[in-house]
Backbone as ProteinMPNN parsed JSONL, in Angstrom:
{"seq_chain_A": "XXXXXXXXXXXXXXXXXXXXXXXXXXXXXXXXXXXXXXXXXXXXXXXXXXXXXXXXXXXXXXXXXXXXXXXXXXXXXXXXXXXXXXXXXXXXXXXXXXXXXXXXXXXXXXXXXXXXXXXXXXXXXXXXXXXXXXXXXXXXXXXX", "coords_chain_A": {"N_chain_A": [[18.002, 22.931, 35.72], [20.386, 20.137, 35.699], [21.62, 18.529, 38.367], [21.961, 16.399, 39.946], [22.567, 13.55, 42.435], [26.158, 14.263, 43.7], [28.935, 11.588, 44.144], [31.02, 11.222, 47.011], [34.087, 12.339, 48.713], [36.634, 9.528, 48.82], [35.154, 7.379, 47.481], [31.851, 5.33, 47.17], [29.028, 3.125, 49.055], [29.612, -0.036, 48.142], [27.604, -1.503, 46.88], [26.207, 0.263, 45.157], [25.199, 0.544, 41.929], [26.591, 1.311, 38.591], [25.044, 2.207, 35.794], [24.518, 1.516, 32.383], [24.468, 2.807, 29.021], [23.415, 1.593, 27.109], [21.425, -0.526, 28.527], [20.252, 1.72, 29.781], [18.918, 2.688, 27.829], [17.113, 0.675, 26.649], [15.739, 0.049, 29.006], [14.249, 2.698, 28.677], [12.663, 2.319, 25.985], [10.958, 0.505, 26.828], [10.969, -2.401, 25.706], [11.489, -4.735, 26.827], [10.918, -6.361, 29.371], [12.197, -8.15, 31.297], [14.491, -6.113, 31.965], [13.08, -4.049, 32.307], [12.195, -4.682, 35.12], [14.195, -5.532, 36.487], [15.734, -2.811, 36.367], [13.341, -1.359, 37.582], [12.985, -2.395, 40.05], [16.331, -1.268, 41.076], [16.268, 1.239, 40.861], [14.208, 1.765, 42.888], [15.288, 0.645, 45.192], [17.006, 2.991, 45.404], [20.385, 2.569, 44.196], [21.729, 2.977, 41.927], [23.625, 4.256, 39.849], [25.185, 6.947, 38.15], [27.007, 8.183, 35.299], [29.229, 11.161, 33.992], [29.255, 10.385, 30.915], [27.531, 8.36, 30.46], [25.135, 10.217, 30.754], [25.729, 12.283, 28.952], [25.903, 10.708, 26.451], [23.043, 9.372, 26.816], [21.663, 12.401, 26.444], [22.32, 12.534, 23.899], [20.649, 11.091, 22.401], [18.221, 11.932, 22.025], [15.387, 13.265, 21.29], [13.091, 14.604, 20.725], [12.057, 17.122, 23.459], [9.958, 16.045, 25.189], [11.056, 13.244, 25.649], [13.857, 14.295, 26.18], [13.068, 15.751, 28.732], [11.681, 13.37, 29.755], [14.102, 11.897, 30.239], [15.912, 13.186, 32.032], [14.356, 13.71, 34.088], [14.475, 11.233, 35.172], [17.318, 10.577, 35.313], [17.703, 12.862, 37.314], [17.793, 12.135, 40.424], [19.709, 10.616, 40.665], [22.878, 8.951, 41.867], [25.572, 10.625, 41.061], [28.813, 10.135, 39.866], [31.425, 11.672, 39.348], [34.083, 11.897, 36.945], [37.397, 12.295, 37.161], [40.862, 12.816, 37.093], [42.57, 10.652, 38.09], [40.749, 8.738, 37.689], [40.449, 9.292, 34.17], [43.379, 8.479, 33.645], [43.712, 5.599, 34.665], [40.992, 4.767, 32.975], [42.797, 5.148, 30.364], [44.722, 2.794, 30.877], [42.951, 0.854, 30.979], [42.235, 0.428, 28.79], [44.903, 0.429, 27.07], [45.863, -2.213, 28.125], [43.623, -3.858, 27.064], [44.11, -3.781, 24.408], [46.832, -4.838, 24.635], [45.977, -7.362, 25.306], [45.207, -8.399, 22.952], [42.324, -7.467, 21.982], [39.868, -4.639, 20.942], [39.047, -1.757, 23.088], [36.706, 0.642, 23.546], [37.324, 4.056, 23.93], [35.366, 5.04, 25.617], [34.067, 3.175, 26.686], [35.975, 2.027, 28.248], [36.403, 4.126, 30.155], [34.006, 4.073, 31.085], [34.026, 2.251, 32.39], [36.324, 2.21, 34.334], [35.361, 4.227, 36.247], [33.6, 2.399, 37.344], [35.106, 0.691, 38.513], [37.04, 2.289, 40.004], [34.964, 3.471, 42.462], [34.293, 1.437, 43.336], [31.758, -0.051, 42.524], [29.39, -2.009, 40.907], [28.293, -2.69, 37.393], [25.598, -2.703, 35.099], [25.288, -3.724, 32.049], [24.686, -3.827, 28.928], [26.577, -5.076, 26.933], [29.208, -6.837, 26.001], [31.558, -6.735, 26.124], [32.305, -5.959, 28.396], [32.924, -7.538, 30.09], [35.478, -9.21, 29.726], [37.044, -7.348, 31.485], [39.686, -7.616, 33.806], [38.637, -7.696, 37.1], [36.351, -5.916, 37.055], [33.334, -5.824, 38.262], [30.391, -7.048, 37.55], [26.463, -6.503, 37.118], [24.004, -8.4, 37.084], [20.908, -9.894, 35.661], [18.56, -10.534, 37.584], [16.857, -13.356, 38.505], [13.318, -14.442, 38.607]], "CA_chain_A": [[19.333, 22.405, 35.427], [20.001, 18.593, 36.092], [22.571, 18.25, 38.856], [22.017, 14.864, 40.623], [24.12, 13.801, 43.561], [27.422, 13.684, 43.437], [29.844, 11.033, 45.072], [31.988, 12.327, 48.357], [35.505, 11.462, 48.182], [36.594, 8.015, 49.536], [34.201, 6.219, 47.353], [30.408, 4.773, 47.701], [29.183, 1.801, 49.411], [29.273, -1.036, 46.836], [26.362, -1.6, 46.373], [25.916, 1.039, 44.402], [24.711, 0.249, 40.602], [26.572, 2.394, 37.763], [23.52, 1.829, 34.826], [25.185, 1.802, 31.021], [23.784, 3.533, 28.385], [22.848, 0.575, 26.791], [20.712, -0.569, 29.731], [18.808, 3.185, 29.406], [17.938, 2.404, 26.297], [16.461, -0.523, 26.53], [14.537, 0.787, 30.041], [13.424, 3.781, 28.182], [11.886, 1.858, 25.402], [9.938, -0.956, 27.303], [10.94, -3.437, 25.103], [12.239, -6.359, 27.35], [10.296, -6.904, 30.832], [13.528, -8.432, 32.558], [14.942, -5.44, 31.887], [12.4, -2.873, 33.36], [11.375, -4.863, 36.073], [15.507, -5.376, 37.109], [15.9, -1.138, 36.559], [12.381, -0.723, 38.59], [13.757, -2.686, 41.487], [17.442, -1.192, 41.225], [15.6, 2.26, 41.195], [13.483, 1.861, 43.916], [16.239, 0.395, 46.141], [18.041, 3.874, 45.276], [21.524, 1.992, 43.897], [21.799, 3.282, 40.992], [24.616, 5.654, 40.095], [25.24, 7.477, 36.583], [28.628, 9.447, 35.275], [29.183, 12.121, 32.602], [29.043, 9.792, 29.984], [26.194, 8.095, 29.897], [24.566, 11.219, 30.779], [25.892, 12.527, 27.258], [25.256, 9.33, 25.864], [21.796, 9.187, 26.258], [21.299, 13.134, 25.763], [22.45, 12.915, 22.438], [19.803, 9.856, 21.52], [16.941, 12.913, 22.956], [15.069, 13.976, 19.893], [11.944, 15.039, 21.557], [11.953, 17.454, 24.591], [9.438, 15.19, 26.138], [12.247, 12.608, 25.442], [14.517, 14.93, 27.037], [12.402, 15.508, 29.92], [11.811, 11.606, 30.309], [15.963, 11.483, 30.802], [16.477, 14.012, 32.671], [13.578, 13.524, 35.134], [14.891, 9.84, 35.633], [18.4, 10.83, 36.11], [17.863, 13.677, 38.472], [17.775, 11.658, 41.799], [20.736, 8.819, 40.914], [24.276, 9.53, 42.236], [26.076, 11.466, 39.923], [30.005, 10.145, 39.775], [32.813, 12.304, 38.823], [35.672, 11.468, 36.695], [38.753, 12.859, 37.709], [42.404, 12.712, 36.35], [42.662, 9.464, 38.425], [39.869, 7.94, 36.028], [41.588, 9.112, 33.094], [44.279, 7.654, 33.545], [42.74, 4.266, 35.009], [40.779, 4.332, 31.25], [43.639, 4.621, 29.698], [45.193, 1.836, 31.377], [42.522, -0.345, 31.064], [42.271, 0.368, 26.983], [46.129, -0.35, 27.169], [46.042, -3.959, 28.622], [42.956, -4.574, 26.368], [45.05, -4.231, 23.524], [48.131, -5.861, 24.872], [45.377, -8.905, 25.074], [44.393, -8.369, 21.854], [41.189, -6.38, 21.343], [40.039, -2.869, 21.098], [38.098, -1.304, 24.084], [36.541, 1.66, 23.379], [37.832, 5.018, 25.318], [33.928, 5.472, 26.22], [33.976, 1.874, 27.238], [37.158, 2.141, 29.163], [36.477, 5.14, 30.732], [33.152, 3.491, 32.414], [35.188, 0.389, 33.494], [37.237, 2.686, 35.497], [34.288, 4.414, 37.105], [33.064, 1.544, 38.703], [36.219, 0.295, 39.548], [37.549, 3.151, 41.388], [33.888, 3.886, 42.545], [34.089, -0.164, 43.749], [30.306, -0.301, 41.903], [28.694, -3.074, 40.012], [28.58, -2.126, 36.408], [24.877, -3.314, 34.496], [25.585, -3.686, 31.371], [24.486, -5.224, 28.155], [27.386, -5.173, 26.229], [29.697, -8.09, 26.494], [33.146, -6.758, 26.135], [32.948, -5.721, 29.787], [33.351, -9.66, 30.778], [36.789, -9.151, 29.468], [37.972, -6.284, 32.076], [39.332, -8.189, 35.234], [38.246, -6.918, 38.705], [35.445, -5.171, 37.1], [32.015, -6.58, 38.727], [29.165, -6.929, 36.682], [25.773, -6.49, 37.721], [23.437, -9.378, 36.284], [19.566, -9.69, 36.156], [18.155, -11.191, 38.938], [16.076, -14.276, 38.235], [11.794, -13.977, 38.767]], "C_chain_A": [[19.556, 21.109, 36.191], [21.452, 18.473, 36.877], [22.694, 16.892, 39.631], [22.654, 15.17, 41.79], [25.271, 13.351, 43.325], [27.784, 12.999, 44.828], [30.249, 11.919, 46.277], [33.432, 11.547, 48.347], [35.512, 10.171, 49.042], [35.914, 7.111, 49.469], [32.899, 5.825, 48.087], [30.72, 3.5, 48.067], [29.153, 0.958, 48.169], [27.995, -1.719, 46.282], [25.795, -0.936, 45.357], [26.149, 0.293, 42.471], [25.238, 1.203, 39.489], [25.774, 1.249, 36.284], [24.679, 2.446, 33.232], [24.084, 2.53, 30.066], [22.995, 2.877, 27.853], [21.758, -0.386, 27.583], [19.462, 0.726, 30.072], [18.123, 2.863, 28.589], [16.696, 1.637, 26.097], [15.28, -0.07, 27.831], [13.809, 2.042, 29.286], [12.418, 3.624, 26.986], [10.919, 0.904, 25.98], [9.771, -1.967, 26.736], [11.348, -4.645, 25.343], [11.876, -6.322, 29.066], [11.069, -7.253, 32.028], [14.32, -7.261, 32.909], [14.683, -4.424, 33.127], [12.381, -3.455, 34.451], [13.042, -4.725, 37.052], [15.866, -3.308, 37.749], [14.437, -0.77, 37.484], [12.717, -0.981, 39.924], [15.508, -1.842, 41.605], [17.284, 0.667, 41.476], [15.049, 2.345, 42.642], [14.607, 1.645, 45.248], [17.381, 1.417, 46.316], [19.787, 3.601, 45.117], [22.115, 2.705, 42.752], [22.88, 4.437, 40.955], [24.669, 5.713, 38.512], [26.57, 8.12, 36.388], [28.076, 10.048, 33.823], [29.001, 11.094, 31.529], [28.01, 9.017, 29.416], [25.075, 9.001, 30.213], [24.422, 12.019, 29.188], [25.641, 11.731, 26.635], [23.465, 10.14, 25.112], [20.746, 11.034, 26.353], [20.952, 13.39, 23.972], [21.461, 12.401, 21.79], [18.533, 10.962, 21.931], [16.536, 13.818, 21.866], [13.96, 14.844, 19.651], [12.359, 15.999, 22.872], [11.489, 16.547, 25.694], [10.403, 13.454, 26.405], [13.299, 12.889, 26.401], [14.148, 14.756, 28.194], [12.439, 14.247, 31.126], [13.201, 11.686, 30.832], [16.287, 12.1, 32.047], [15.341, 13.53, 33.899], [13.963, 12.046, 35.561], [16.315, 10.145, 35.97], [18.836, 11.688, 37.012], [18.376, 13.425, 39.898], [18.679, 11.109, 41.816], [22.054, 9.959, 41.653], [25.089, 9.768, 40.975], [27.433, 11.188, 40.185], [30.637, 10.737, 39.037], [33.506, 11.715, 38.136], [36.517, 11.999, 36.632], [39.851, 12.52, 37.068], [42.722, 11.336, 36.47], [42.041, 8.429, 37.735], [40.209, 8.271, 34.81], [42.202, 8.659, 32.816], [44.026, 6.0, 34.081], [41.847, 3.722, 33.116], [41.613, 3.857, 30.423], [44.777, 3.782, 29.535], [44.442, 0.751, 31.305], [42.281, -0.573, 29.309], [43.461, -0.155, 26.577], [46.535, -1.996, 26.614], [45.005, -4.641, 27.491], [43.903, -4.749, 25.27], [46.406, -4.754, 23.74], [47.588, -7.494, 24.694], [44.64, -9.055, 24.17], [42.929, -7.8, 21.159], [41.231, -5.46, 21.747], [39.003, -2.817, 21.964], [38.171, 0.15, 23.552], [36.402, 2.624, 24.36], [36.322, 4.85, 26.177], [33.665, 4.421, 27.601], [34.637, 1.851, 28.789], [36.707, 2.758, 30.456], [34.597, 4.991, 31.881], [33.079, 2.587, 33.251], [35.847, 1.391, 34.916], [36.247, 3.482, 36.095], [34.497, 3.771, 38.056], [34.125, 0.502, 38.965], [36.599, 1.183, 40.443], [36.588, 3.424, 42.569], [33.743, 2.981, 43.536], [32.152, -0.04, 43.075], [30.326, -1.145, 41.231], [28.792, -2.305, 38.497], [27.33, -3.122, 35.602], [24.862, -2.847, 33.148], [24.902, -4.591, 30.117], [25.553, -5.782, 26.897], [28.753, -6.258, 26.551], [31.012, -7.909, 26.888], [33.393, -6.185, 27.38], [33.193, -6.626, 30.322], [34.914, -9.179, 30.321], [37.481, -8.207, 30.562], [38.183, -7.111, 33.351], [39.357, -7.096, 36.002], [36.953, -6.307, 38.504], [34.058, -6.115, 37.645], [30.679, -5.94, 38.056], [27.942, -7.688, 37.191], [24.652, -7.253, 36.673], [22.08, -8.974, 36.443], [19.367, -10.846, 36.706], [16.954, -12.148, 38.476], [14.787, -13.682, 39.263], [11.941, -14.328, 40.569]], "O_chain_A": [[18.971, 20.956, 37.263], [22.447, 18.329, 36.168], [23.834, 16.47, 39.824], [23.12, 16.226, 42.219], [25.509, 12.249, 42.83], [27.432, 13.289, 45.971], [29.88, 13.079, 46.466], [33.683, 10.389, 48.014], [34.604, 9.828, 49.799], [35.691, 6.239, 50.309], [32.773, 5.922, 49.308], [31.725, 2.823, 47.849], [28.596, 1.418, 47.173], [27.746, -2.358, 45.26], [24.928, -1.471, 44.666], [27.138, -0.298, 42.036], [24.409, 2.08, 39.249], [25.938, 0.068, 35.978], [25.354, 3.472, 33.148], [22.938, 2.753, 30.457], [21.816, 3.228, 27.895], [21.212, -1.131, 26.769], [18.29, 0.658, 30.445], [16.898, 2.748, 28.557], [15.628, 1.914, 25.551], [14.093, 0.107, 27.559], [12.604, 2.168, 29.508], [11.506, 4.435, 26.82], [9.968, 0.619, 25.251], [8.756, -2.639, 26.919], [11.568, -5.519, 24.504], [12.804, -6.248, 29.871], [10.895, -6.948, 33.208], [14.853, -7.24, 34.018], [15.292, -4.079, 34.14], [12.631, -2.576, 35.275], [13.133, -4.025, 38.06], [16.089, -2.788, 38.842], [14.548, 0.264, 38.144], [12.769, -0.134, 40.816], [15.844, -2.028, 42.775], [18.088, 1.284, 42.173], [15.6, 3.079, 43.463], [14.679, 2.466, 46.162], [18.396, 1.196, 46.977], [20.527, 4.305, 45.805], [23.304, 2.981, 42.916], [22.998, 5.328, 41.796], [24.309, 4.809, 37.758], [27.177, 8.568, 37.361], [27.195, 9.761, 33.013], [27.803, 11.284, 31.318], [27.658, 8.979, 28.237], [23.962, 8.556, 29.933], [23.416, 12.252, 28.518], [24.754, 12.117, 25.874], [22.991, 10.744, 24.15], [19.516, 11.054, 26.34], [20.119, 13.927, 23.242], [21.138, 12.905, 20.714], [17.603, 10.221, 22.248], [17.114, 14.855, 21.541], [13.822, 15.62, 18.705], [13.265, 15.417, 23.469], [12.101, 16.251, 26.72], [10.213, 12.735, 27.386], [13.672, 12.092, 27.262], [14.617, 13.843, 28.873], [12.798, 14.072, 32.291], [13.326, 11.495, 32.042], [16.873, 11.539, 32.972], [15.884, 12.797, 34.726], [13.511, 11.827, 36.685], [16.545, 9.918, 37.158], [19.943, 11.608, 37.546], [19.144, 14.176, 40.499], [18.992, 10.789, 42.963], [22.104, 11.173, 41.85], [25.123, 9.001, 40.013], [27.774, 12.07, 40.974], [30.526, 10.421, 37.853], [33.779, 10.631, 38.651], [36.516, 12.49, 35.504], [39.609, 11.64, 36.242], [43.079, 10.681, 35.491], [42.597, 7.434, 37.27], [40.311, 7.248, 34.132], [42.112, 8.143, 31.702], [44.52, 5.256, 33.234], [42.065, 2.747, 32.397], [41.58, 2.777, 29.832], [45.594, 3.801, 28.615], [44.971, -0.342, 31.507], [42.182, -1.674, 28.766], [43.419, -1.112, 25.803], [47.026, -2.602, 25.662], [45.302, -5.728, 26.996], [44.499, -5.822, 25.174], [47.031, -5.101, 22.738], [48.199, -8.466, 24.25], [43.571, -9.661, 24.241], [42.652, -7.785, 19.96], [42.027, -5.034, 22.583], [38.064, -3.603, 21.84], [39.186, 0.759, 23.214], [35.725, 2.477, 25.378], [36.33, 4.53, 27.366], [33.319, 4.593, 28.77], [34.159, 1.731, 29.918], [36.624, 2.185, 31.542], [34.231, 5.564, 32.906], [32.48, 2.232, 34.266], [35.767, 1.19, 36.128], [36.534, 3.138, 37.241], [35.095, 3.975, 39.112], [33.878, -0.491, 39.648], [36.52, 0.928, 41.644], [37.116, 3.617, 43.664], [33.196, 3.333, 44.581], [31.462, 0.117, 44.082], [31.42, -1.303, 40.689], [29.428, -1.251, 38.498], [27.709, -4.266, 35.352], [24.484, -1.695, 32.93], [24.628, -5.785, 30.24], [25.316, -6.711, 26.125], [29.138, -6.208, 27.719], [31.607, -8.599, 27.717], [34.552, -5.859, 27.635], [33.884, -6.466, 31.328], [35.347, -8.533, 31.274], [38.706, -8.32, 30.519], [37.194, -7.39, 34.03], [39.835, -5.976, 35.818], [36.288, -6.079, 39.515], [34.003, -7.26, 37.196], [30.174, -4.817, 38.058], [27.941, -8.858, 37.575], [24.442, -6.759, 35.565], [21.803, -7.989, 37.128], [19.857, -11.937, 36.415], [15.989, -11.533, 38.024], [14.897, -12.913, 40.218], [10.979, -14.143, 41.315]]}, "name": "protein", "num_of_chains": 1, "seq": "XXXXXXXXXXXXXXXXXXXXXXXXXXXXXXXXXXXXXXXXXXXXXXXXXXXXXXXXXXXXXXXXXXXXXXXXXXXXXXXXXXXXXXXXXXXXXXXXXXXXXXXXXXXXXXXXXXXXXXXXXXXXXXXXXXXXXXXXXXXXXXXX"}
């Protein structure tokens, strides 16, 4: 059974890395070099943090056991963040404001913005519409 570690209250150091689903993906295929080599170093340096969601995420894409396996044996070790009532509501505050400024953020979306805000974590991402969330800090790839 795949429990990871979880957070401790009062927030991680910042340093800490929450990894998108979109970012698995792409590491779990080996199809972009900047990619892996960014997630091999961000691994190794133990940063890395995960939440329920992209946990479900990238179960659901698991079509293979050995698939499975692969996931699960890579997300065993990361830090495992909670979301709590306080992130709930933080999501649905930051889905809010998106649409007060005109586009749609998706709850999923939302709801990993407020992670690694409350979390204070970086957020690596390849999806763009997280540039739009202020305060959120987004975790880039690191030139050769």
């Amino acid at each position: 059974m795949w429990t990871g570690r979880h957070s401790g209250k009062g927030g991680l150091e910042p340093l800490l890395v929450l990894v998108d689903t979109s970012v698995w993906i792409e590491y779990f295929r080996r199809n972009d070099p900047l990619i892996e080599k960014e997630m091999d170093g961000l691994l190794r340096s133990e940063t890395v943090a995960t939440t329920g969601l992209v946990l479900a995420e990238l179960r659901r894409g698991c079509r293979t056991p050995n698939q499975l396996k692969l996931m699960l044996d890579a997300l065993e070790p990361l830090t495992y963040l909670e979301s709590e009532r306080t992130t709930w509501l933080k999501a649905g505050e930051i889905a809010a404001e998106a649409g007060a400024r005109g586009y749609k953020l998706e709850l999923g979306d939302s709801l990993l913005a407020a992670v690694a805000l409350l979390e204070n974590c970086s957020l690596f991402t390849l999806d763009r519409d997280f540039s739009r969330i202020p305060g959120l800090k987004l975790h880039s790839l690191q030139p050769n």
